[in-house]
C-alpha positions as CSV (number, residue, x, y, z in Angstrom):
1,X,0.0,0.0,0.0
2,X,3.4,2.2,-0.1
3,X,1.8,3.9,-3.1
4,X,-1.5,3.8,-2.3
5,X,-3.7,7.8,-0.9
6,X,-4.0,5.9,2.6
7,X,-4.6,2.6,4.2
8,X,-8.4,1.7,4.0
9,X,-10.4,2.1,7.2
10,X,-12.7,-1.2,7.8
11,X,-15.7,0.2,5.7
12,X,-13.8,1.3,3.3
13,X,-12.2,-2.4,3.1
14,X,-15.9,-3.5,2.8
15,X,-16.2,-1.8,0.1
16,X,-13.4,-2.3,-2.1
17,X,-14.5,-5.8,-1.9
18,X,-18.0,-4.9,-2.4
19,X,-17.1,-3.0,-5.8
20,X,-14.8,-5.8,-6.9
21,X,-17.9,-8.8,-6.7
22,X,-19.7,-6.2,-8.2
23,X,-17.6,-5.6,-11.2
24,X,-18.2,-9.5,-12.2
25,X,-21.8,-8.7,-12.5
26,X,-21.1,-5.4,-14.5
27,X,-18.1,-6.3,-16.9
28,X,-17.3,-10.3,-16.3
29,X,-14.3,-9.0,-14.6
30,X,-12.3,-7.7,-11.6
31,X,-9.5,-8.6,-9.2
32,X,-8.0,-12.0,-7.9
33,X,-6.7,-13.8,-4.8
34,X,-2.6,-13.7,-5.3
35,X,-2.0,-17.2,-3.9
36,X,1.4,-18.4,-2.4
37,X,0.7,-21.8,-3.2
38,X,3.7,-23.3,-1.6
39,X,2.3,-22.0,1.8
40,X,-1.2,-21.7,0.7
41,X,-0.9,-17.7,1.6
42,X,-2.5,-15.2,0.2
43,X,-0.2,-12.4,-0.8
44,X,-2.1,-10.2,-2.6
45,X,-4.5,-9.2,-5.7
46,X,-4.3,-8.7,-9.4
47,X,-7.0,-8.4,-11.9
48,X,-8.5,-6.0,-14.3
49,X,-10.3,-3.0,-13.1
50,X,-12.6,-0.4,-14.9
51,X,-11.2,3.0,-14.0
52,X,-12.4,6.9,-15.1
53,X,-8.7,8.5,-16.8
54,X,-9.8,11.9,-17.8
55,X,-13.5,10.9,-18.6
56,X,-13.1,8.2,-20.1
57,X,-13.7,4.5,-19.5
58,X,-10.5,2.6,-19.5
59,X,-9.3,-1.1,-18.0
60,X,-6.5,-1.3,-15.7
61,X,-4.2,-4.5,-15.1
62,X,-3.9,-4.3,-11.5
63,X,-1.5,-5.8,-9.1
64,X,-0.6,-5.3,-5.7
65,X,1.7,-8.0,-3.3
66,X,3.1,-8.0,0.2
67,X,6.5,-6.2,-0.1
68,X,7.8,-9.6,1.2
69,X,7.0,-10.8,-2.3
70,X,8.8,-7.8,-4.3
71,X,11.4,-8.4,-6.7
72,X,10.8,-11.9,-7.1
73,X,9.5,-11.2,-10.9
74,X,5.6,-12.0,-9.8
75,X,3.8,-9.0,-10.7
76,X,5.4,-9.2,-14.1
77,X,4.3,-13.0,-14.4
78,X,0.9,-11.8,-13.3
79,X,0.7,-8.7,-15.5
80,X,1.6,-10.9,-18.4
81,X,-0.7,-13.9,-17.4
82,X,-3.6,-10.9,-16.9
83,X,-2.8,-8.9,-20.4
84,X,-2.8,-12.2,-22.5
85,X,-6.2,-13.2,-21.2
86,X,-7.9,-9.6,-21.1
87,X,-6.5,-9.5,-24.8
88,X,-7.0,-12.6,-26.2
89,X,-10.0,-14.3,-23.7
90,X,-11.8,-11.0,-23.5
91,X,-11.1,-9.4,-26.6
92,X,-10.1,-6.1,-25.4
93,X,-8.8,-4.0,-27.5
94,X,-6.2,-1.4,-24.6
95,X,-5.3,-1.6,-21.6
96,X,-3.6,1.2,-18.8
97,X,-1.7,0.5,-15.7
98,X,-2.4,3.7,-13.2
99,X,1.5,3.9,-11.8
100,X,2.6,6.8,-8.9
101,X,5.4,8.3,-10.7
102,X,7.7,7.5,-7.6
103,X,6.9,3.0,-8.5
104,X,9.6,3.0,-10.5
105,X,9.6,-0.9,-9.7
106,X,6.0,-0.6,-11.3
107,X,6.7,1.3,-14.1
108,X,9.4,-1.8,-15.0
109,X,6.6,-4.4,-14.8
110,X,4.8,-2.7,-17.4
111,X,7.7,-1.9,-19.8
112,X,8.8,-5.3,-19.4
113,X,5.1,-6.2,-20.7
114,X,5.3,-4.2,-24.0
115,X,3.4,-1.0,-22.3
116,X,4.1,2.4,-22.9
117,X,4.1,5.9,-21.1
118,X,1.3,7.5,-22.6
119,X,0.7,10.8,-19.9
120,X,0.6,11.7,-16.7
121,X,-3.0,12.0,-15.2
122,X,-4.8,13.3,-11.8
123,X,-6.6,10.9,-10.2
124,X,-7.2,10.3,-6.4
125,X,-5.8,13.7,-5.6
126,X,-2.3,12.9,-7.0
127,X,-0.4,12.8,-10.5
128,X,-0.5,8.9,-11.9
129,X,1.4,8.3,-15.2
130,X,-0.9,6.1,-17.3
131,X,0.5,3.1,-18.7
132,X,-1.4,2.1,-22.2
133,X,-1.1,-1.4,-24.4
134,X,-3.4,-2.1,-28.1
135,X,-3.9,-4.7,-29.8
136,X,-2.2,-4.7,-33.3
């Protein structure tokens, strides 16, 4: 959550969750469980997410891991494992990653991906630098 506005209170915890069941029912997408199998441990999400850059409607590949878990190369195996299927399963046609300009570990994952700086946004009361991907 280093990147993240603040930590989220209880309700706002509730719902998070809430909005990420409901984006199944809205879009047949949303966020996963980030398993450590070996330990059968969950260590975090990843996912698409629908997000509002600048008016318009965009999806985000999403990731977030316990910092235990950094640098281990699993956010860029998840990103990849997330674009193929939103790409190819889903059909969508671009994708964005939402990055704080100080993630440079972030901004790595999706370079290493085949995504590229597009423009720096406000959103959340902070600059984000928008991440974009298309299908050729």
């Amino acid at each position: 959550m280093e990147f993240y506005p603040s930590p989220y209170t209880y309700t706002q915890t509730q719902e998070h969750i809430k909005s990420i069941m409901d984006s199944y029912q809205e879009n047949g997408f949303g966020l996963w469980a980030t398993i450590d199998k070996s330990q059968s441990l969950l260590i975090g999400r990843c996912g698409l997410i629908t997000q509002q850059v600048d008016g318009q409607k965009e999806v985000e590949i999403g990731y977030l891991l316990a910092q235990e878990y950094w640098g281990c190369g699993l956010a860029t195996e998840a990103a990849d494992a997330i674009l193929n299927y939103a790409l190819t399963e889903l059909g969508l046609h671009r994708l964005i990653s939402l990055i704080d300009p100080r993630n440079v570990a972030s901004q790595k994952v999706a370079l290493k991906n085949g995504m590229k700086y597009e423009k720096t946004s406000q959103m959340w009361g902070k600059n984000v630098c928008v991440y974009t991907i298309q299908r050729k």
